[in-house]
N, C-alpha and C positions, 0 to 999 in steps of 0.2 A: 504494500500500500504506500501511494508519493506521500512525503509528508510536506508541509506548511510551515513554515516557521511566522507566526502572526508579530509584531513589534513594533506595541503604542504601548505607553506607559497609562491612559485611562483603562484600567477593569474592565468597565463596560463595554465600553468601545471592541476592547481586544475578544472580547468572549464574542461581540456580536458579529464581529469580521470572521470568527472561528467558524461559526456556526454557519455560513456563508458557505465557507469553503470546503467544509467537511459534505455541506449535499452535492461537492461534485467526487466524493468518496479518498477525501483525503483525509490524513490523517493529521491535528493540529499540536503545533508547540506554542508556546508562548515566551515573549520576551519584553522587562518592562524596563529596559534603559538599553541604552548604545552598547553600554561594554558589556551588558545581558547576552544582547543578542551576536557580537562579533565571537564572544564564547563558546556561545554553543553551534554558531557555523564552523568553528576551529575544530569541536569532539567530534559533529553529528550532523556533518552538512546536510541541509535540508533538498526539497526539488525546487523549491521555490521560496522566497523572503517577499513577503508585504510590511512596507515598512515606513512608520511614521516619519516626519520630519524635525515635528518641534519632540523629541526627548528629555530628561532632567541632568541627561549629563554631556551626551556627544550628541551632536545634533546628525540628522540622518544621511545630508549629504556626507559626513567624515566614514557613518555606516559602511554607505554603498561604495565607495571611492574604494576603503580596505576591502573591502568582499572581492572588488573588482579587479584589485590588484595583484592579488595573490593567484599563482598557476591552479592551485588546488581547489580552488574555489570562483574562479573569474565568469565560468559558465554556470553559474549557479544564478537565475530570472531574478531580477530584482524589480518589484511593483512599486512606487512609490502611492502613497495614501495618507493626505495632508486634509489640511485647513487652510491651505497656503495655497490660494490662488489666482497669485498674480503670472505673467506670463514667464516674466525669469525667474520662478522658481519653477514652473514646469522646464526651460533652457535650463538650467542649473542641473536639474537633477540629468537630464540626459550628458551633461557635458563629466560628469562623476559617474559616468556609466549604466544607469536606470536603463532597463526594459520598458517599463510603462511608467506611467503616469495619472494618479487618478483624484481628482478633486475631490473632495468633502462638502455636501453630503452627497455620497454616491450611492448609484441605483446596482441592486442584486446583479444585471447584466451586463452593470461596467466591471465586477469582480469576476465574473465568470468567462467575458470576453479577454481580460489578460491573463486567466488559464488556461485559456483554450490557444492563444498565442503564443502562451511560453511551451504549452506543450509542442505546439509545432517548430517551433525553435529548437524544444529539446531534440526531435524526431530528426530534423534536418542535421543537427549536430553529430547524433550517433550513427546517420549516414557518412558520416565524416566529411561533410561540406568544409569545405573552408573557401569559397569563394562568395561573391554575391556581386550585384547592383543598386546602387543607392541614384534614385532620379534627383538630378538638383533643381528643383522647384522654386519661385518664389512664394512661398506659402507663408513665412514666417511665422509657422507653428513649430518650431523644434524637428519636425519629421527627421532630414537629414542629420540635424544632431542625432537622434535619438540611432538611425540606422547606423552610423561611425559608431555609435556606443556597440554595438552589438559585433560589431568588424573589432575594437580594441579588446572586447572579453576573445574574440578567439587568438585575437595578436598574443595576447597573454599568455592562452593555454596552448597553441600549438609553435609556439617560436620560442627563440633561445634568449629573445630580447630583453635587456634590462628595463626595470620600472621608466626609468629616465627616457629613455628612449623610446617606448612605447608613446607617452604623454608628449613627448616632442612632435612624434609620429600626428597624434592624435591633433595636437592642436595645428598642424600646417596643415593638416585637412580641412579641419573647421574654420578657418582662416578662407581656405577656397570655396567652403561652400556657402561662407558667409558672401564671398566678394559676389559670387554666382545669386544669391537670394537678391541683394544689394543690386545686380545690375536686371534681372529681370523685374522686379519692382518698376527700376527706374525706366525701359523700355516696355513694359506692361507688356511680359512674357512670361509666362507662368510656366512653362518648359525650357529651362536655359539648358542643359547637359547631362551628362549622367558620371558617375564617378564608377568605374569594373575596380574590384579589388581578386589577387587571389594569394592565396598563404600556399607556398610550395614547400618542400622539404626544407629550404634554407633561403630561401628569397620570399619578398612580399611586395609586387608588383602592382603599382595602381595606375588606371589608366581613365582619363577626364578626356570626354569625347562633346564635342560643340553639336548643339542643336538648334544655334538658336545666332551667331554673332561674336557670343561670348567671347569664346577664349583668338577667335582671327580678330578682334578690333585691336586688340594689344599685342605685339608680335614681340614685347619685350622678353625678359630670361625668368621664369618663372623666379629665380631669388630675388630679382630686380618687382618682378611686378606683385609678389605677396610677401612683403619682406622682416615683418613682423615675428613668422613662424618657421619658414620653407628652409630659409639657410641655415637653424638652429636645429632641425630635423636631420641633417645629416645623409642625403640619398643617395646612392654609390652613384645614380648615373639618374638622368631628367633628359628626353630625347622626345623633341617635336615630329609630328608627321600626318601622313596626310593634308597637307599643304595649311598647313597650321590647325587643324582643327580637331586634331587630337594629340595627347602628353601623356607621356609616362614617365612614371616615376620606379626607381630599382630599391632595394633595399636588403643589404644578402646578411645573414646570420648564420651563426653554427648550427650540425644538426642535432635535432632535440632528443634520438635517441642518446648522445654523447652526453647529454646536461642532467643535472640531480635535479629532483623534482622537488618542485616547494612545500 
């Protein structure tokens, strides 16, 4: 039976999110502060974390960030489930690696529809996916955040890359697909690009293909034209083509069967 790990410091609250989850036949834990709950994802990893934000000790982004840092635990769905909702605390929690996001007061279907996500996540994962596509949308709802969060939990578990490096990784993507939200807004394009990612034995190759204008109006050197993040990310190689309208980025590591595991 999946278990639950539930993680709101209200009682009430936590017993009634239980009671939720268990009629989709899981089985619940409970956790009533930050360092409650990073404890017992340490003994007893769970299948899934919902998990509050305002706590009485660590607040729940510092939660998710360690959950998500760690190899042994980075695949493990984390729901965020607040009171807090403004729009950058839903961006926040996807940029510390959240799976979902769910406002308070939430309905029966908005808990059931991010288990029914994570479990296909989980399904996709034990197929051993390690690739995807993230569409770069003007939507400025977090989406693409939220999909780079899911691309950095498998960066974690299936590559040899250090912390540092991962969050390097992670922010000169976000960086791009902020600059992508930012110009299709401003050209009122709701489809600017797409971002392919794929995690190989020792490489993590991402490739940003134009749909829209995007990336052929600027022909500058991608460290030049996102300079905030791209050159502190470190890419072994950045190689334009198709006559400007698609980029790749290289990224080579050691292989994983060689590395101790977290």
């Amino acid at each position: 039976m999946p278990t639950a790990l539930i993680v709101e410091d209200e009682p009430e609250a936590n017993k009634l999110l239980a009671m939720l989850v268990q009629l989709r036949g899981y089985r619940t834990d409970s956790a009533y502060t930050g360092g409650e709950a990073l404890e017992k994802v340490r003994n007893q990893p769970p299948d899934i974390v919902f998990l509050d934000l305002m706590l009485p000790d660590i607040n729940g982004y510092e939660v998710c960030k360690s959950i998500k840092a760690r190899r042994t635990t980075s695949l493990i769905p984390v729901v965020m489930v607040t009171a807090r909702v403004a729009s950058e605390n839903r961006l926040q929690s996807f940029r510390v690696g959240a799976n979902d996001y769910i406002p308070k007061p939430y309905t029966p279907d908005q808990i059931f529809q991010a288990m029914a996500d994570a479990d296909a996540w989980r399904r996709d994962i034990e197929n051993n996916e390690s690739e995807g596509e993230i569409p770069l949308e003007a939507r400025g709802d977090g989406e693409s955040l939220r999909r780079l969060a899911l691309m950095r939990s498998l960066l974690v578990a299936r590559s040899t890359l250090d912390a540092d490096s991962i969050t390097r990784i992670g922010a000169a993507l976000a960086e791009i697909a902020a600059d992508a939200d930012h110009w299709g807004l401003a050209h009122r394009t709701e489809m600017v690009g797409t971002l392919a990612y794929l995690i190989g034995s020792n490489t993590l190759t991402v490739t940003l293909r134009d749909s829209s204008g995007w990336l052929r109006q600027d022909p500058s050197p991608a460290e030049l034209r996102w300079p905030k993040a791209v050159p502190a990310a470190n890419f072994d190689e950045i190689s334009t083509h198709d006559s400007g309208e698609a980029l790749t980025f290289i990224k080579q590591f050691g292989n994983l069967e060689n590395s101790a595991t977290d």
